[in-house]
C-alpha positions in Angstrom: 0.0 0.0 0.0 1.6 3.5 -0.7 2.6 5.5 1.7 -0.1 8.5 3.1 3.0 10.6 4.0 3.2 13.4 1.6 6.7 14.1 1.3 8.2 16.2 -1.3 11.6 15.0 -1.5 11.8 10.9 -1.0 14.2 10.6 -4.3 12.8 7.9 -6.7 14.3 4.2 -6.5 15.1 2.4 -3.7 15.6 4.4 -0.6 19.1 4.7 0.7 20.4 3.6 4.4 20.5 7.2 5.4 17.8 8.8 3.6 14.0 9.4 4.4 12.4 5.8 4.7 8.8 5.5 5.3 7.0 2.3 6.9 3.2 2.0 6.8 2.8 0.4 10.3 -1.1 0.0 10.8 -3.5 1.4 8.7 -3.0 5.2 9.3 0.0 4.8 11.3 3.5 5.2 9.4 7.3 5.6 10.3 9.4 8.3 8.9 13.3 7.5 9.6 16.2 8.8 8.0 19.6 9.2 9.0 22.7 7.0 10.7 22.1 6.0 12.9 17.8 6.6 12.1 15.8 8.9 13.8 12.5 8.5 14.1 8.7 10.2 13.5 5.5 9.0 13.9 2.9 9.7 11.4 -0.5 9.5 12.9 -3.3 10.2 10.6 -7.1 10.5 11.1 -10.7 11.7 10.0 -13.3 13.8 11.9 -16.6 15.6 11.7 -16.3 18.7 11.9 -18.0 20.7 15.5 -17.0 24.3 14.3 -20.5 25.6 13.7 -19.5 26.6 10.0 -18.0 22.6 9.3 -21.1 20.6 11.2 -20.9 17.2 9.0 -17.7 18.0 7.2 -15.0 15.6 7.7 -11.1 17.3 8.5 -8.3 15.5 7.8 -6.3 15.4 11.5 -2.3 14.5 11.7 0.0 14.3 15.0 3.2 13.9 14.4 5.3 12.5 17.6 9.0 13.7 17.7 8.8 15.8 13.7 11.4 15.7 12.1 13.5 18.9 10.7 12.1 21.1 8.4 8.0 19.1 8.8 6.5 22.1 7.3 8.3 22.5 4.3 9.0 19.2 3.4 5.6 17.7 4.0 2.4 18.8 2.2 0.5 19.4 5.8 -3.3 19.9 5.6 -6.4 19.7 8.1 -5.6 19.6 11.7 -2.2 19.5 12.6 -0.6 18.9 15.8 3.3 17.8 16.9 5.1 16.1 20.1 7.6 15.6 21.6 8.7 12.7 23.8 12.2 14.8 25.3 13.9 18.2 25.2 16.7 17.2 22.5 13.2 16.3 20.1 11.9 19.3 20.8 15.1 21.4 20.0 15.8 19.2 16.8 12.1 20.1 16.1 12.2 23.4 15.9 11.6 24.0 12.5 7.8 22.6 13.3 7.7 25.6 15.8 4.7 27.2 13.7 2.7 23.9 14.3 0.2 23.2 17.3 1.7 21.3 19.8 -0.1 18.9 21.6 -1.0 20.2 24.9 -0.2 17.7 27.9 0.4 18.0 32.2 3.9 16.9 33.7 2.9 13.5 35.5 -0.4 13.1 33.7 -2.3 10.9 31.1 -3.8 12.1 28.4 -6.2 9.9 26.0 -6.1 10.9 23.0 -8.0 9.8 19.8 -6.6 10.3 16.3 -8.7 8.9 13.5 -9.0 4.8 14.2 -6.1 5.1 16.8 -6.0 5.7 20.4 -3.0 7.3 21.9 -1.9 7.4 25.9 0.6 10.2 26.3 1.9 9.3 29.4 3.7 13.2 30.2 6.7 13.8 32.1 8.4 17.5 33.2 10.7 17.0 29.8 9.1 14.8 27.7 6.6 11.9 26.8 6.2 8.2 26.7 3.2 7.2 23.8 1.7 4.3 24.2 -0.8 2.8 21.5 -2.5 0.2 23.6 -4.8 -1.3 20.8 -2.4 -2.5 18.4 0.6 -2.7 20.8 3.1 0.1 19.7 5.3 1.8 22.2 7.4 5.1 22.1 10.3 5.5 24.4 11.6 8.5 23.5 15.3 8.7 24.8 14.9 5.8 25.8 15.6 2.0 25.4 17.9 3.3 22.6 20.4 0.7 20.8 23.0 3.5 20.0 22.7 6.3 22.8 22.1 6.2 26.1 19.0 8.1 27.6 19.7 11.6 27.9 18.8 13.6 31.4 16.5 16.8 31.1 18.4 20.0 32.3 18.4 20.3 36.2 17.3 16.8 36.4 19.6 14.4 39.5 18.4 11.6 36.7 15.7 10.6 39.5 12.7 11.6 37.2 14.5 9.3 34.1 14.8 6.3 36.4 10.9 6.8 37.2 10.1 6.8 33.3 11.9 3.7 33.2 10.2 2.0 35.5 7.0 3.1 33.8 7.7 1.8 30.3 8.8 -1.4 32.2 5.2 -1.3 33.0 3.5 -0.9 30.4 5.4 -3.5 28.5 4.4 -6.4 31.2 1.2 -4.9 31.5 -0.2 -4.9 28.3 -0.1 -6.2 24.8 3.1 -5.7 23.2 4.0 -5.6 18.8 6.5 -2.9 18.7 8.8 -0.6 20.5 10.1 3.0 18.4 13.3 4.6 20.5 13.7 8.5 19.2 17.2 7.6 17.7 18.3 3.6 17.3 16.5 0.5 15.4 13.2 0.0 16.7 12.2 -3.7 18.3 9.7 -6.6 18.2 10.6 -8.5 20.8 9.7 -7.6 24.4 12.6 -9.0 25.9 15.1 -7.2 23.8 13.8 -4.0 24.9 13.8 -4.7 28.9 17.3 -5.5 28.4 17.7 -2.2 26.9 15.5 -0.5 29.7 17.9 -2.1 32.1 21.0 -1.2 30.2 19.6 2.4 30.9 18.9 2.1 34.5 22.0 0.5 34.8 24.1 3.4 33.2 21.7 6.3 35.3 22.3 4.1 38.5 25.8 4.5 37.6 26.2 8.6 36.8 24.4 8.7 40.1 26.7 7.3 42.4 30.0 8.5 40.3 29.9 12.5 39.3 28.1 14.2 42.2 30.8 12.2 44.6 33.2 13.6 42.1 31.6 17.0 42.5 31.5 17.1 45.8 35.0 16.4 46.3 35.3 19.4 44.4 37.0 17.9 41.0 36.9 20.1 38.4 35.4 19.5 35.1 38.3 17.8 33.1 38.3 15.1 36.2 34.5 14.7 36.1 35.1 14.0 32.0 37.9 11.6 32.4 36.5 9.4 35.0 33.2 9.6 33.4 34.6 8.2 30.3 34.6 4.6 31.8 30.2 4.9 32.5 29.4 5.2 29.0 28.5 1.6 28.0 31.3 0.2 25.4 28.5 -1.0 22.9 27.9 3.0 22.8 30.8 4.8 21.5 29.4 5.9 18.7 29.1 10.1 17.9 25.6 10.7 19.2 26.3 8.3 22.3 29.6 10.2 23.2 27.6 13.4 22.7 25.0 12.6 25.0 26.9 11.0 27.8 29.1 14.3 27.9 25.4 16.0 28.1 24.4 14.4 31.1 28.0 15.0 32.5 27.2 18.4 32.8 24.0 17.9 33.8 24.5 16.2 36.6 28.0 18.0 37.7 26.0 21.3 37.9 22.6 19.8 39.5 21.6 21.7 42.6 
């Protein structure tokens, strides 16, 4: 089935491994990734009747897009009811050439059910981001999280306490209900459960780890070079890639300047 994505420039021919690659998930539901390692966008598209007095019995054409990628609104034909979101604070800074789009409007620590066309959407919100969860047909979005090639990356100010929580919730959610497929912002995305706890846990495990290390560091007063160097051995060795080292020297900072 073709693609429902309008995108102007998906170059005829087979895609390559780095450029845009779109995935028809469900019906109304499609991948956008491009890039190496691939980041990822979710395509959710729907139909409504209208309620604005003047569109009583007219259908709109509706489309969230979770985590947009650069430049949405001039690479994409965008009509009807548009919305964006973002499931962490690096998506949202990436994204913010979709800064003339709505943004889905959420409340740090609650749920919000959300209907799109055919699909229903929990947006499960935290102070710096989102876990979506599409319980129906099973399709789960992590975010920074649960990532093959980067670690998860802490929200500015954060001790990494509010990361570990969102952990524990995507934990539950994947033993709690039904389970087809699990979308990290950045990294391959995964069809088998227990792939993805072990890369929950690789995530705790690497949090637990800052944790104990750089605000012992800190308090000892090391200054930053120190901090850098002996941080160097937390960052997993299956993650030594550009956008891992980036991110790890991220949440370096972070936590050597948390309150």
């Amino acid at each position: 089935m073709p693609s429902l994505i309008p995108l102007f420039d998906v170059p005829p021919g087979p895609p390559s491994g780095a450029g845009p690659r779109i995935l028809q998930l469900y019906q109304d539901l499609e991948l956008f990734s491009e890039g190496d390692p691939a980041t990822n966008s979710l395509f959710v598209l729907g139909r409504s009747l209208g309620v604005v007095p003047d569109q009583v019995g007219l259908w709109r054409d509706q489309l969230l897009v979770v985590d947009p990628p650069i430049n949405l609104e001039t690479r994409f034909r965008l009509e009807g009811d548009v919305a964006v979101l973002y499931t962490s604070e690096a998506a949202n800074q990436e994204g913010d050439a979709a800064g003339g789009l709505a943004r889905l409007q959420t409340m740090a620590g609650g749920v919000a059910h959300v209907r799109i066309g055919e699909q229903f959407l929990d947006i499960y919100s935290q102070r710096a981001g989102a876990v979506v969860h599409l319980p129906a047909i099973g399709v789960l979005l992590g975010g920074t999280y649960g990532s093959d090639v980067a670690p998860p990356r802490m929200a500015a100010g954060s001790n990494g306490e509010e990361e570990l929580d969102t952990l524990r919730l995507l934990a539950r959610i994947l033993k709690g209900h039904h389970f087809q497929l699990y979308i990290p912002r950045v990294g391959a995305m995964v069809q088998d459960k227990l792939v993805v706890m072990e890369r929950l846990a690789a995530d705790v495990a690497y949090l637990h780890g800052l944790r104990r290390v750089v605000p012992a560091l800190v308090q000892r007063g090391e200054r930053w070079e120190m901090i850098e160097a002996v941080g160097e051995s937390l960052l997993p060795p299956v993650m030594q890639s550009p956008v891992a080292r980036t991110v790890h020297t991220a949440n370096l900072r972070t936590l050597s300047t948390c309150p």
